[in-house]
C-alpha positions in Angstrom: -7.4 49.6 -14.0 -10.1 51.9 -12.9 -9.2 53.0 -10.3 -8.9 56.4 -11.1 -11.2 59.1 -12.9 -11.6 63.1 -14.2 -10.7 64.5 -17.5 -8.2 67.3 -18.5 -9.9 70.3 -16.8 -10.5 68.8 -13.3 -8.3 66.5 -11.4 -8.7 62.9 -10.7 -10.6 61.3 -8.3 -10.6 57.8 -6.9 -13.2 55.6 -7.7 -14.2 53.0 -5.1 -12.5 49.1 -6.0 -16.2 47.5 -6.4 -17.0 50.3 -8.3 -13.9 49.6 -10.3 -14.6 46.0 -10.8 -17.9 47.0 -12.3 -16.7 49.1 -15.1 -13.7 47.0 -16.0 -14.3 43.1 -15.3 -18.1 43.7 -16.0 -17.9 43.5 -19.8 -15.0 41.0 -19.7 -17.6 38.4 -17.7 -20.3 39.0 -20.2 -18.0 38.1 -23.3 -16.9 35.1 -21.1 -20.2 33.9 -20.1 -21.3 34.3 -23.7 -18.6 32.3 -25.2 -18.7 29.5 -23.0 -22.4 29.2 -24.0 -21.5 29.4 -27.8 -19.4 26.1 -26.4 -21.9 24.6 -25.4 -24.0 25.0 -27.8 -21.3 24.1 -30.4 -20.0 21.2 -28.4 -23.8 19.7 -28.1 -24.3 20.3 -31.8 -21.2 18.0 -32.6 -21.6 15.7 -30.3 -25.2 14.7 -31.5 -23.5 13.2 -34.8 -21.3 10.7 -32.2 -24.6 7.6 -32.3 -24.1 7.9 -35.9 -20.3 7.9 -36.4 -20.2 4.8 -33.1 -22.5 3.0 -35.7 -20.2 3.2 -38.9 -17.4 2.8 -37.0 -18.6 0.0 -34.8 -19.8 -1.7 -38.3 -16.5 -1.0 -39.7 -15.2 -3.2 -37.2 -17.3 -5.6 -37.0 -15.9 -6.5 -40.6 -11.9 -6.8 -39.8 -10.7 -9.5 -37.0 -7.8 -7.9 -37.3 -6.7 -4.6 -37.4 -2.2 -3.8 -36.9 -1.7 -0.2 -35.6 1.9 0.9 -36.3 1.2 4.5 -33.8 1.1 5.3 -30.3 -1.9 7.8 -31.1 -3.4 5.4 -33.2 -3.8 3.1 -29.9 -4.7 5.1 -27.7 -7.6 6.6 -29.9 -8.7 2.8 -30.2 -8.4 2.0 -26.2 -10.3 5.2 -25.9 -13.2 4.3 -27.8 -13.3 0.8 -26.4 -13.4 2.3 -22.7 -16.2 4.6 -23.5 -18.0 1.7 -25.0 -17.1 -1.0 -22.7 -20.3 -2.3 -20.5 -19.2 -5.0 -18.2 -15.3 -5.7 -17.8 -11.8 -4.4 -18.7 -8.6 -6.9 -18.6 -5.5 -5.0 -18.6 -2.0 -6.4 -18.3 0.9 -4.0 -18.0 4.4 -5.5 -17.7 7.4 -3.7 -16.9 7.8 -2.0 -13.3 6.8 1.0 -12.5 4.3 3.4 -15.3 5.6 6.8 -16.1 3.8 9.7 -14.8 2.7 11.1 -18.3 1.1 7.7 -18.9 -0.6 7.6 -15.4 -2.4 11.2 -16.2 -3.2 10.0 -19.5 -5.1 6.8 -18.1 -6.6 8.1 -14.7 -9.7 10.2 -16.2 -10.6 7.3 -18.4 -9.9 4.6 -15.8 -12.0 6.9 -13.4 -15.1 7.3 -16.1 -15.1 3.5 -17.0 -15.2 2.6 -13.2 -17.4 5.3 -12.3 -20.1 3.5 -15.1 -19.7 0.7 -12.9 -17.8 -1.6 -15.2 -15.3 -4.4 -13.5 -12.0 -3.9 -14.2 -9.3 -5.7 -13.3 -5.1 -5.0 -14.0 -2.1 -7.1 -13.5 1.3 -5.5 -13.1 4.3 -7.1 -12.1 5.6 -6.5 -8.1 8.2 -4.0 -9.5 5.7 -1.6 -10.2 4.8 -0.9 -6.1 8.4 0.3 -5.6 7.3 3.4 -7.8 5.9 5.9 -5.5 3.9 7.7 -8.2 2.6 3.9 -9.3 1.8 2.9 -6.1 -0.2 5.5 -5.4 -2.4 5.2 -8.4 -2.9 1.5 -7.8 -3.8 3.2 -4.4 -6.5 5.6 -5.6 -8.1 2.9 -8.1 -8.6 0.0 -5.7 -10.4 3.0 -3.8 -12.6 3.8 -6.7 -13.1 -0.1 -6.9 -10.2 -1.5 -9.5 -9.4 -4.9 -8.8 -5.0 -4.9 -9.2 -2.8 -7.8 -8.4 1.2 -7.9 -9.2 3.3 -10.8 -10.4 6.9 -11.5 -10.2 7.2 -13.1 -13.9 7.2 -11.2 -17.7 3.9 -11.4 -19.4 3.3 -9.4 -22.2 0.8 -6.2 -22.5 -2.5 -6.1 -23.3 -6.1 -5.5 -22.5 -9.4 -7.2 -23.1 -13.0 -5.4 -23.2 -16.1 -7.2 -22.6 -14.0 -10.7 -23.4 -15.1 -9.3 -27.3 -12.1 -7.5 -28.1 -8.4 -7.3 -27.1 -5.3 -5.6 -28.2 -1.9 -7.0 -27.7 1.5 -5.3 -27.4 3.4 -5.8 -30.9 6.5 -7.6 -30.8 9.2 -5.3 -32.2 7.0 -2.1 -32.2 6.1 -1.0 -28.5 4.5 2.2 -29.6 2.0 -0.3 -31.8 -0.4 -3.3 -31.3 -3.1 -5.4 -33.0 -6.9 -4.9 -31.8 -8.1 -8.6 -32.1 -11.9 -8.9 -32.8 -11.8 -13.3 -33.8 -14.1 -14.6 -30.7 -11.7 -18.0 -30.3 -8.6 -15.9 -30.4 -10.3 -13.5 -28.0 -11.4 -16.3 -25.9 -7.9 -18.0 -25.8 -6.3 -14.2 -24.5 -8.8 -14.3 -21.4 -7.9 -17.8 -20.6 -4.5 -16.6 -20.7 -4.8 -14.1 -18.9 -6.8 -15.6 -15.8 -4.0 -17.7 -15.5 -2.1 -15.0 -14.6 -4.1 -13.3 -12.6 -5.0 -16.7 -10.0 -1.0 -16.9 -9.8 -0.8 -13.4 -8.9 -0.8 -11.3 -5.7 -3.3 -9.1 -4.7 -2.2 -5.6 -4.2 -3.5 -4.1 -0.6 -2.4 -1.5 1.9 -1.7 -4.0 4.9 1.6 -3.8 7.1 4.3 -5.8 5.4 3.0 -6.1 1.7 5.7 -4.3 0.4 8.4 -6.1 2.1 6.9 -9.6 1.4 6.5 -8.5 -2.4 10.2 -7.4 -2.4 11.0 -10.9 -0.6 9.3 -12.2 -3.9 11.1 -10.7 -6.4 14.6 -11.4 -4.5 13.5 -14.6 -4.7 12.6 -14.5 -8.4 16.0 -13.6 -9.0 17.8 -16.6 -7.6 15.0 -18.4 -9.4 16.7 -16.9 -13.0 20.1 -16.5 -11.6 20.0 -20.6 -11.5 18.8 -20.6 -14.5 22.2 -18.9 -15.9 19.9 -15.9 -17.2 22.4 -12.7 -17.3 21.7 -9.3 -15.5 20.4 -7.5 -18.4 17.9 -10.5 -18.9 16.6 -10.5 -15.3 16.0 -7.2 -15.0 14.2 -7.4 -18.4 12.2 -10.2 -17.4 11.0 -8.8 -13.6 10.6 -5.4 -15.5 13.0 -2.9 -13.6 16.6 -1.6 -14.0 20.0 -3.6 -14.8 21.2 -1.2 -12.1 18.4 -2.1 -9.5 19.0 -5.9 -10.6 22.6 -5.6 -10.4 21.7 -4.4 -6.5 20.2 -7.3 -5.8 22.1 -9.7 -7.2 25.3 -7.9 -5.1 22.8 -8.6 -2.0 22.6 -12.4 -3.0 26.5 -12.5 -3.3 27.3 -11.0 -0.2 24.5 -13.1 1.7 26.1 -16.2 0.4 29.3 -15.3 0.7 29.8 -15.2 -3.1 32.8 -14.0 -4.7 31.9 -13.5 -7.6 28.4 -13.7 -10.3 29.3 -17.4 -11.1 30.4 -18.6 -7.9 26.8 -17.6 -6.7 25.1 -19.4 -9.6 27.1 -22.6 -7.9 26.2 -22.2 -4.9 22.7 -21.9 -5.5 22.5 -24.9 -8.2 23.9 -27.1 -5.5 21.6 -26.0 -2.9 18.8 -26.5 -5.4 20.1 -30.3 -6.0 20.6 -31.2 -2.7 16.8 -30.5 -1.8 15.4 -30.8 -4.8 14.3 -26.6 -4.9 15.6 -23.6 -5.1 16.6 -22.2 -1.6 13.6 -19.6 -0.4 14.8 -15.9 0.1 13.9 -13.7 2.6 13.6 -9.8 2.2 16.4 -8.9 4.5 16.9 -5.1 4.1 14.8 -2.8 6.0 
């Protein structure tokens, strides 16, 4: 380390820390600062062919309406470019519950850079997302940085828009793919679609009582598909959380109504609904 010095005829001495630090981190700063300049100047030198590549690629585009991506990496590469590129508002609709952590480090930087630009950008998640501590607290740090996020108690499917000129949509029976849809009508038809949702939606804030009030909802949407004869794996499908948190809440129904049983509850709330004509509302009743 340096710390110590003299040869084989005299003894060793102690050399002073600073003195140390000199001699032996010295060089290794130099060779540091000089790479990190060679980065630079290499990252700068590659980045200077990106104008050209946006143009071939953009012109590329341009030429397919439709384009069917069959890998995870393939879509994100593609929702990457599109952020970078975007210049005046990003539509994003992300159904079931609460986002994995992984995903949520993936998206913040680019979420951050797009809002940061000052482009709009506006997201739709359903309420079961804001029991997830992790998601809650990202919706948390965007609507600080200026996100606009509201949550819904129905299934909608997943996609995004960018500058109402391009959207990609979940695939059906491929959730690692999606399509990117470049057809202005079919483009145009996705935003009306999805402005729908967002006017029926809730907006997400940090006010006293939101979260109980959003959990009153999604009780609530359960009776609502309960009457409907839709089965526990169905629900919790649909509202986008567990079969073991739905299962929860449907036992909370039951023993509220006094329900023996799954079907006996289904009764009792189809003859409440047809003596006054709607479902019974349901009020959040745990703490």
């Amino acid at each position: 380390m340096g710390l110590l010095r003299g040869g084989q005829d005299e003894g060793l001495r102690a050399v002073a820390p600073e003195e140390a630090v000199a001699s032996v981190v010295g060089p290794l700063d130099r060779e540091i600062r000089t790479r990190r300049a060679l980065a630079e100047e290499r990252r700068a030198s590659i980045m200077s062919f990106l104008p050209v590549f946006q143009s071939s690629q953009y012109s590329q585009e341009r030429e397919s309406k439709f384009e069917v991506l069959e890998e995870l990496e393939q879509v994100r590469t593609v929702i990457a470019d599109l952020a970078v590129r975007a210049r005046t508002e990003i539509l994003t609709a992300q159904p079931g519950g609460p986002r994995g952590e992984d995903t949520l480090k993936e998206a913040e930087p680019r979420d951050r850079g797009v809002l940061d630009r000052g482009v709009r950008m506006r997201i739709l998640y359903q309420h079961t997302a804001r029991s997830s501590p992790a998601t809650a607290a990202y919706i948390a740090h965007l609507s600080q940085l200026g996100a606009h996020i509201r949550t819904t108690d129905d299934h909608f499917s997943r996609l995004l828009v960018f500058d109402a000129e391009t959207a990609i949509i979940s695939l059906p029976r491929n959730p690692q793919g999606a399509v990117v849809v470049r057809e202005p009508h079919l483009v145009a038809f996705i935003v009306e679609t999805y402005e729908r949702l967002w006017l029926a939606a809730e907006r997400c804030a940090p006010a006293t009582g939101v979260r109980s009030e959003v959990a009153g909802d999604i009780r609530q949407a359960i009776v609502r598909l309960l009457v409907e004869g839709m089965t526990d794996a169905s629900i919790a499908n649909r509202l986008g959380m567990s079969v073991r948190t739905c299962r929860r809440h449907i036992a909370d129904v039951m023993e509220e109504l006094g329900a023996q049983s799954r079907f006996q509850a289904g009764y009792l709330l189809t003859a409440a609904a047809g003596r006054t004509g709607e479902i019974p509302a349901w009020e959040e009743s745990r703490p």
